[in-house]
C-alpha distance (Angstrom), angle and dihedral (degrees) to the residues before:
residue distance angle dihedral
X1 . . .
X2 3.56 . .
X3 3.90 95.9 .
X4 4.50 89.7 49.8
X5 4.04 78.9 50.2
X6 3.78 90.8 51.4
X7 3.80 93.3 45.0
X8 3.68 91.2 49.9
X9 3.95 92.7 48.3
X10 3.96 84.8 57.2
X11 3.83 103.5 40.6
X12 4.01 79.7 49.8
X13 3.41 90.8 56.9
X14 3.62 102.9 41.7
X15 3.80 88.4 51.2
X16 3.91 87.6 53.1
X17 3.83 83.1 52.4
X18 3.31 103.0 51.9
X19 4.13 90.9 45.8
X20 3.63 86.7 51.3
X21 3.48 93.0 52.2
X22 3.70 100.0 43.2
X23 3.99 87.5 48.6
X24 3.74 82.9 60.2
X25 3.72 100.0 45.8
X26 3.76 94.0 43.7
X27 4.20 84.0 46.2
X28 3.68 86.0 53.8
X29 3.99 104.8 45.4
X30 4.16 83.1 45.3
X31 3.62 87.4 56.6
X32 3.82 86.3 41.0
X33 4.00 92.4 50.2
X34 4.09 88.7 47.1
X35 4.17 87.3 52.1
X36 3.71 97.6 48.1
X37 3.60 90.2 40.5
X38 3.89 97.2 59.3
X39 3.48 94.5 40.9
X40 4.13 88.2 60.2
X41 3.71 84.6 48.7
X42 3.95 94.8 54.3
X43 3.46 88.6 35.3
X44 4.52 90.2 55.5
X45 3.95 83.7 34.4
X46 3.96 94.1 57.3
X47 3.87 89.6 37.2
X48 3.93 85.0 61.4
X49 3.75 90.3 39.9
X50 3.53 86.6 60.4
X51 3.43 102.4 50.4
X52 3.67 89.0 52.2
X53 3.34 87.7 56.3
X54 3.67 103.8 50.8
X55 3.27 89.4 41.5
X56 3.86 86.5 57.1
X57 3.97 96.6 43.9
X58 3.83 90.5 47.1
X59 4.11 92.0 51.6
X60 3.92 82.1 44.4
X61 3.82 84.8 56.1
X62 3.54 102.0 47.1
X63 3.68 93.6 47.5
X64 4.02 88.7 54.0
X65 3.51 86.5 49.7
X66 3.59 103.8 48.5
X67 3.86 86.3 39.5
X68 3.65 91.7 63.4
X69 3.59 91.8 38.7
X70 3.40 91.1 58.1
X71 4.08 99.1 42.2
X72 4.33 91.4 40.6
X73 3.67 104.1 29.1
X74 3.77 112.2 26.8
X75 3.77 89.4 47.3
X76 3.77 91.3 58.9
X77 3.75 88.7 41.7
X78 3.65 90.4 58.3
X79 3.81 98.2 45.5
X80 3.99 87.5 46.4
X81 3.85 89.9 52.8
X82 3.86 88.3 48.6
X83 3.84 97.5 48.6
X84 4.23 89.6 40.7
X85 4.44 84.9 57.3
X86 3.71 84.4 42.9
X87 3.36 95.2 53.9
X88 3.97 97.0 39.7
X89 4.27 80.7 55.0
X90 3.42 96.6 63.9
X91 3.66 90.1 41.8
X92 4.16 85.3 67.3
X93 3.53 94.8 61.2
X94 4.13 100.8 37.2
X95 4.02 81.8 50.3
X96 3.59 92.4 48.3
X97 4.14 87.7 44.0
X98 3.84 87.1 49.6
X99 3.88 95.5 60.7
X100 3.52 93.9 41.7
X101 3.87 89.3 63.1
X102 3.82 93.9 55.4
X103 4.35 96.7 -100.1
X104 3.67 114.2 157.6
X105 3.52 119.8 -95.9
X106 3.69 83.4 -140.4
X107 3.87 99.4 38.2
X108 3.82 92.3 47.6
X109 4.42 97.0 67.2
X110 3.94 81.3 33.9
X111 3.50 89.7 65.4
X112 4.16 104.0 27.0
X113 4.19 81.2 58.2
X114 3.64 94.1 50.0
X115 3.44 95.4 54.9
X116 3.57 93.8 38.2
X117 4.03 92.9 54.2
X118 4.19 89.1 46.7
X119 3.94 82.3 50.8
X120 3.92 98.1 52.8
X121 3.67 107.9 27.2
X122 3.94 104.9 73.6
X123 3.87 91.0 47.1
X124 3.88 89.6 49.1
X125 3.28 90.3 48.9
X126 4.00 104.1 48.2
X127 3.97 92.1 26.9
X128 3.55 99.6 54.6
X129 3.85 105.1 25.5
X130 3.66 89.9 121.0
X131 3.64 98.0 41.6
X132 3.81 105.9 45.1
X133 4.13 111.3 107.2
X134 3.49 123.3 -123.9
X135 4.03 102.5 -81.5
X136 3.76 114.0 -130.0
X137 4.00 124.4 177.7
X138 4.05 97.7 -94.2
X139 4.10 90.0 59.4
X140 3.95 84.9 47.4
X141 4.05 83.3 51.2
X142 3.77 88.8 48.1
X143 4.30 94.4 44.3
X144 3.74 79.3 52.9
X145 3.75 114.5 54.0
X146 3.83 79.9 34.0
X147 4.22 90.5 65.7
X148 4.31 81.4 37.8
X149 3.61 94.3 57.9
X150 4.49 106.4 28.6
X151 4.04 96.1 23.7
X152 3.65 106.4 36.1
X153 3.89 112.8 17.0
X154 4.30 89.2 34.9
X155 4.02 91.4 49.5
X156 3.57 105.2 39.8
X157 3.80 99.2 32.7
X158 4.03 75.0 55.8
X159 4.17 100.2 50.9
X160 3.80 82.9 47.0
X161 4.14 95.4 49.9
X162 3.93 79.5 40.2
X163 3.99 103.7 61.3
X164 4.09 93.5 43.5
X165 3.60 100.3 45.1
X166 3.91 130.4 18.8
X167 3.59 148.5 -94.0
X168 3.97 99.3 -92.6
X169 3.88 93.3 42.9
X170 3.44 86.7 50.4
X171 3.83 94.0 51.0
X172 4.12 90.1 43.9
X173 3.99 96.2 44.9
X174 4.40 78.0 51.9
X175 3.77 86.5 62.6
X176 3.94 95.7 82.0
X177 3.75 91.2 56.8
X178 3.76 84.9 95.0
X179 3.52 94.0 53.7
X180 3.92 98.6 49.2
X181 3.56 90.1 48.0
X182 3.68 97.4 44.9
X183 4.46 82.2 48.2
X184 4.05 91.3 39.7
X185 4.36 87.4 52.1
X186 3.36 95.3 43.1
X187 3.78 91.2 48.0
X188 3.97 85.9 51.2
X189 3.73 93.7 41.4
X190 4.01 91.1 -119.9
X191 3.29 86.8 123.3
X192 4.04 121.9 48.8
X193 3.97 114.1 -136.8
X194 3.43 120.7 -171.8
X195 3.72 121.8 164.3
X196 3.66 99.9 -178.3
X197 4.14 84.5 73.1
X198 3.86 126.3 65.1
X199 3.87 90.1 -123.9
X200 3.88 92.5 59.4
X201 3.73 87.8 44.8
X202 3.51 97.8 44.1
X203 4.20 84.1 51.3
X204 3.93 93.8 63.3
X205 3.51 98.7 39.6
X206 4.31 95.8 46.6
X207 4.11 76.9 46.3
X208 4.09 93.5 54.0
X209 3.45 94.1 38.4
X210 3.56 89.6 59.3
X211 3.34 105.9 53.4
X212 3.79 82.8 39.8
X213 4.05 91.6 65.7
X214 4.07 91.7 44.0
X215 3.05 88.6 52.6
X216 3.64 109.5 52.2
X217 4.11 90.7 40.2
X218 4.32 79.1 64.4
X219 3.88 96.6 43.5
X220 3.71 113.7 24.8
X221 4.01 114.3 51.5
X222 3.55 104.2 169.7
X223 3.95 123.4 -177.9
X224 4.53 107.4 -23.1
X225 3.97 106.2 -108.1
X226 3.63 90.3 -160.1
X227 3.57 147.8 -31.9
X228 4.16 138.2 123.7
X229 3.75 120.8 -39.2
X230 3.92 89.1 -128.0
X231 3.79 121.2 87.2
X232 3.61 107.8 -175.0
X233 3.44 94.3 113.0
X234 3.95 97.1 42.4
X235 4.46 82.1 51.9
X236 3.81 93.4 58.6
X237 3.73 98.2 45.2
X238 3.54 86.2 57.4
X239 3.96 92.7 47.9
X240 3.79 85.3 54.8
X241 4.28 91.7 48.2
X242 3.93 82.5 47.1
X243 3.68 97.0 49.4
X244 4.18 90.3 37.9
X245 3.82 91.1 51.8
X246 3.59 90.8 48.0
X247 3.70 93.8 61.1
X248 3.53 90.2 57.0
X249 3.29 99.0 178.8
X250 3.48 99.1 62.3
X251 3.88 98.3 46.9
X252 3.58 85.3 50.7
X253 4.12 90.5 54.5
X254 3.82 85.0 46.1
X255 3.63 90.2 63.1
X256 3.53 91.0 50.9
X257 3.17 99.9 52.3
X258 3.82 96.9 47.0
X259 3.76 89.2 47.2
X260 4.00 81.0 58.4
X261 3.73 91.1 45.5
X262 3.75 90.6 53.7
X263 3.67 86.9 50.4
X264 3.73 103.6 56.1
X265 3.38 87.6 42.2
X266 3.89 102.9 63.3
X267 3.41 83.2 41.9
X268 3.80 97.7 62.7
X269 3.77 89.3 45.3
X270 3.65 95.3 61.6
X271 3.83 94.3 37.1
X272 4.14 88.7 56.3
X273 3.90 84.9 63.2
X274 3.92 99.7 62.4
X275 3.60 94.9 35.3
X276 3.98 98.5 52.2
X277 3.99 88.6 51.1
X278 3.69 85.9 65.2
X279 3.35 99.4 34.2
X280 3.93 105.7 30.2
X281 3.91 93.4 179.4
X282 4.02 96.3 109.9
X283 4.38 103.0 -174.9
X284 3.80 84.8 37.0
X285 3.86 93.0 58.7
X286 3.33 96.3 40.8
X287 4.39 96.6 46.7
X288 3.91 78.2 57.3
X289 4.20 91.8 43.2
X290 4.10 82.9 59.6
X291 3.91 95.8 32.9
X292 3.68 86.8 69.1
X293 3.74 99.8 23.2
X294 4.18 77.4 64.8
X295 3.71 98.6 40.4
X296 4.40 80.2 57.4
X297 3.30 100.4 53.1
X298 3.61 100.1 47.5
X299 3.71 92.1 44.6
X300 3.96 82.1 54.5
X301 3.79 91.7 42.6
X302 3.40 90.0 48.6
X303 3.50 90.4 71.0
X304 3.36 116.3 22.9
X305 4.16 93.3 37.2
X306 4.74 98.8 71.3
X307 3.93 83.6 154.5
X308 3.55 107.0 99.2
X309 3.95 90.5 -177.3
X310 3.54 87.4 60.9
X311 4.29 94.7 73.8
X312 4.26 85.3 43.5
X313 4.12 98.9 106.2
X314 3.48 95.5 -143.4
X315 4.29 108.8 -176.5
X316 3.53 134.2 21.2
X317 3.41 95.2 -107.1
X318 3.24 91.5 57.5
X319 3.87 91.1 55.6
X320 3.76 88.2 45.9
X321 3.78 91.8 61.1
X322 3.62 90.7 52.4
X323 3.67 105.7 49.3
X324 4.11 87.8 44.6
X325 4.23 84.8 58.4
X326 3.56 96.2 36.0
X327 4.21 104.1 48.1
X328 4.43 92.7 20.7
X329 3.60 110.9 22.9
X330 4.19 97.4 39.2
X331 3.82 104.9 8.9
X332 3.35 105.3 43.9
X333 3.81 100.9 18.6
X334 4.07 93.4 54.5
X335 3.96 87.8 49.9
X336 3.86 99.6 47.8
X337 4.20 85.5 40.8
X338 3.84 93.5 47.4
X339 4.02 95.1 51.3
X340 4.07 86.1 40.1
X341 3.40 83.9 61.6
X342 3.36 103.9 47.9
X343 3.85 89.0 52.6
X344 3.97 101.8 42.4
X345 3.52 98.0 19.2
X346 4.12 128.9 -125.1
X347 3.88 91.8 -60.4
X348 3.61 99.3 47.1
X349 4.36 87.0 52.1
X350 3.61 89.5 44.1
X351 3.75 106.1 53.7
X352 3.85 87.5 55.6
X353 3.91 86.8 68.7
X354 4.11 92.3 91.2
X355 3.91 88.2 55.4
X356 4.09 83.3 66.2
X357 3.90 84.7 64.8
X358 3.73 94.3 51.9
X359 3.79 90.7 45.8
X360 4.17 84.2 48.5
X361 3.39 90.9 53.7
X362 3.69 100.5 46.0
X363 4.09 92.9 48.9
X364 3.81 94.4 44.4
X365 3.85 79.0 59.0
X366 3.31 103.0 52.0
X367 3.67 100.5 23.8
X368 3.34 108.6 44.4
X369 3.59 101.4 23.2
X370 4.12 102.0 -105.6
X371 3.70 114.4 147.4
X372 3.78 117.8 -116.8
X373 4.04 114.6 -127.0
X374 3.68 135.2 -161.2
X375 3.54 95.9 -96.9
X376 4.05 90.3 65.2
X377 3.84 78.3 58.7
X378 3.72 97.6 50.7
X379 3.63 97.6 40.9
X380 3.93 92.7 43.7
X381 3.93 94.2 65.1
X382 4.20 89.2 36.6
X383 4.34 75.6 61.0
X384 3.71 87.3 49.7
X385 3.33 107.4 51.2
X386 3.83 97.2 39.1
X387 4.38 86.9 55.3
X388 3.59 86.4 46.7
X389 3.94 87.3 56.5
X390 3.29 98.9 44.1
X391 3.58 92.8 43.5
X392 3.70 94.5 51.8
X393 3.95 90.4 43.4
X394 3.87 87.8 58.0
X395 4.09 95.4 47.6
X396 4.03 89.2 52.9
X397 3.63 85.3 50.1
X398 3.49 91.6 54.3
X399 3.96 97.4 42.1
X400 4.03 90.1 52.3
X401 3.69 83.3 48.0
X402 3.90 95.6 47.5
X403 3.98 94.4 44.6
X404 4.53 91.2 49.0
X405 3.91 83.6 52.8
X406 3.82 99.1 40.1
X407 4.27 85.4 49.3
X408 3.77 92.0 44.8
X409 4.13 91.1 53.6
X410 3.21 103.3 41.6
X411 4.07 97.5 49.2
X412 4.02 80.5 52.1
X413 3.44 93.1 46.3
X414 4.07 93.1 49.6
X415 3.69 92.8 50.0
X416 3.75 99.4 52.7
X417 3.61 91.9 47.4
X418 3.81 92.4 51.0
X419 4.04 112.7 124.7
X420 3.77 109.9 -112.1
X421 3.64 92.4 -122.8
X422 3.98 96.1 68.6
X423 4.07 86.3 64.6
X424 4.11 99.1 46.4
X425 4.00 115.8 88.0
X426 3.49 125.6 -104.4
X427 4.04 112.9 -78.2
X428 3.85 122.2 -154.9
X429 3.82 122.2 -152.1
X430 3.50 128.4 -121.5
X431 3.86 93.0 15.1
X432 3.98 119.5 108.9
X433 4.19 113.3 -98.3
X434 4.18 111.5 -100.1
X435 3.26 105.2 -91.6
X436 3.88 122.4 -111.3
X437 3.54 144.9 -156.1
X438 3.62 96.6 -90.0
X439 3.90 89.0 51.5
X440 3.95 100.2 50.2
């Protein structure tokens, strides 16, 4: 009896051992649990800190970037885009100079492309021999229908418009190049459009506006602000619009042919855009836009030009007016308007066109003695306002672009750089692994 009382005492007390140590172990593995737990908590919770955080440094980034952009590159964008109209308004009077000395309609582009081509060539060639694409016979296709439709059709539908009508219609009839080429973009989807947004609105209405201020510095003149006391000048620009408008005919042709001009012209801005994606080399591509532009016109002078007198410069003036449309109106205008476009785009170049109309009327004022009226006035702030629309329209654009791209990187970024332990399941210590397939 004693010795079953004995054995009882000590299977009593090894029972009360083993509880007591189980208590403890499963004590321990809880506390275990609760540790490994919390640390895959802090270790999800710093994996979402960090994506906050890159996503907050990469907006930071893109801000600086487009901040500087802005402040470095848009200001020279805007003061190239000024000089380029500049440029293109003295062009209208050394054009209209040019005819009134007897040079060939045909001679004149023959030479301005020439010059032009001499100009741009050796700078395309040692500039961007490392960056020029391999060239293959559709971009030769492109170069060409490119000099077809802003050399050829742009510059000779213009000398045509030119002779039957006169400088400052020529300028004002200009002014709906940036409507046709915002209409010809949006009809290619170049340019996005979206009217539900402020920056689509704001687009149309800088656009309108625009044309709206050329066009009321042409037609409405108003009481003159200032200018000379002498009119001589003023008297036989208005014999010439007398004796244009009594040929009729010919004024009428003149507005065909600068409607045409206008045409060809919006359509080589938005045709530079796709082409300089694929072939990113901008004097290159526009050496080989005047290469064939030249090749044209002499084919066409060829046979249309029998007066061999006609290619004789004869005056210095004469030679004056071709070196200013060769090296500024074609050389140096094409290059400065190519890279503007491949910066702003063929919507941002064209809706500078009505500030050429204000810079006509200014220098026809000063220059050549024209008084300056109230509707210059009017229809310069109407071309203020609508650029600062259109500007402003663009620069949303390119914030709400800036911000998707600068969300889209830095949730990338965050989950690559994730540590592997966030992903893996939660473990428990002191319990056997789950069994897999290669265990059963």
């Amino acid at each position: 009896m004693q010795l079953r009382e004995r054995e009882r005492e000590r299977e009593t007390h090894s029972s009360l051992h083993l509880l007591s140590r189980s208590d403890r172990l499963y004590k321990f593995s809880h506390a275990g649990i609760c540790i490994t737990h919390s640390l895959t908590v802090s270790r999800y919770f710093s994996s979402a800190q960090h994506l906050s955080s890159s996503y907050v440094r990469t907006i930071m980034e893109a801000a600086g970037r487009r901040k500087a952009s802005s402040s470095g590159g848009g200001a020279r964008l805007h003061v190239a885009m000024l000089a380029l109209q500049l440029g293109y308004a003295g062009f209208h009077v050394v054009s209209r100079l040019a005819l009134d000395m007897g040079v060939s309609k045909l001679v004149f582009p023959v030479y301005r492309n020439l010059i032009a081509l001499s100009l741009l060539a050796p700078f395309a060639y040692f500039l961007e021999k490392k960056e020029r694409p391999a060239m293959t016979a559709s971009l030769l296709l492109q170069f060409f229908f490119l000099a077809l439709c802003g050399i050829t059709a742009n510059q000779g539908f213009y000398l045509l418009g030119l002779e039957n009508t006169s400088p400052t219609f020529a300028s004002a009839i200009q002014n709906s190049v940036p409507a046709i080429t915002f209409a010809m973009a949006a009809a290619l989807r170049i340019e996005q459009v979206r009217l539900s947004t402020c920056d689509g609105l704001a687009k149309v209405a800088g656009t309108l506006l625009c044309v709206a201020g050329a066009s009321v510095i042409t037609l409405f003149k108003g009481p003159a602000i200032f200018g000379p006391t002498t009119n001589g000048h003023q008297q036989q620009q208005q014999q010439q619009l007398a004796a244009a408008l009594a040929a009729g005919g010919s004024w009428t042709m003149g507005c065909v042919y600068l409607i045409g001009h206008c045409l060809s012209w919006s359509g080589w801005l938005v045709l530079q855009a796709p082409v300089l994606k694929r072939y990113p080399a901008r004097l290159s591509v526009t050496s080989y836009t005047c290469f064939f532009g030249l090749l044209q016109f002499l084919a066409i002078a060829a046979f249309l030009e029998r007066d061999a007198a006609a290619w004789v410069v004869r005056s210095g003036p004469e030679l004056l007016t071709i070196l200013y449309a060769g090296f500024v109106a074609s050389g140096v205008a094409f290059a400065v308007q190519t890279w503007c476009i491949h910066r702003g785009g063929p919507v941002f170049v064209a809706v500078y066109q009505p500030v050429q109309t204000l810079l006509v009327a200014v220098m026809a004022s000063l220059l050549l003695g024209e008084h300056f009226y109230l509707g210059g006035i009017i229809g310069a702030v109407l071309i203020v306002a609508g650029l600062y629309l259109v500007l402003w329209g663009k620069n949303q654009e390119r914030a709400t672009a800036a911000a998707k791209e600068a969300f889209s990187s830095a949730a990338a970024a965050a989950i690559s750089d994730q540590p592997a332990a966030a992903d893996s399941c939660l473990k428990q210590p002191f319990l056997p692994p789950p069994a897999t397939s290669d265990n059963v």
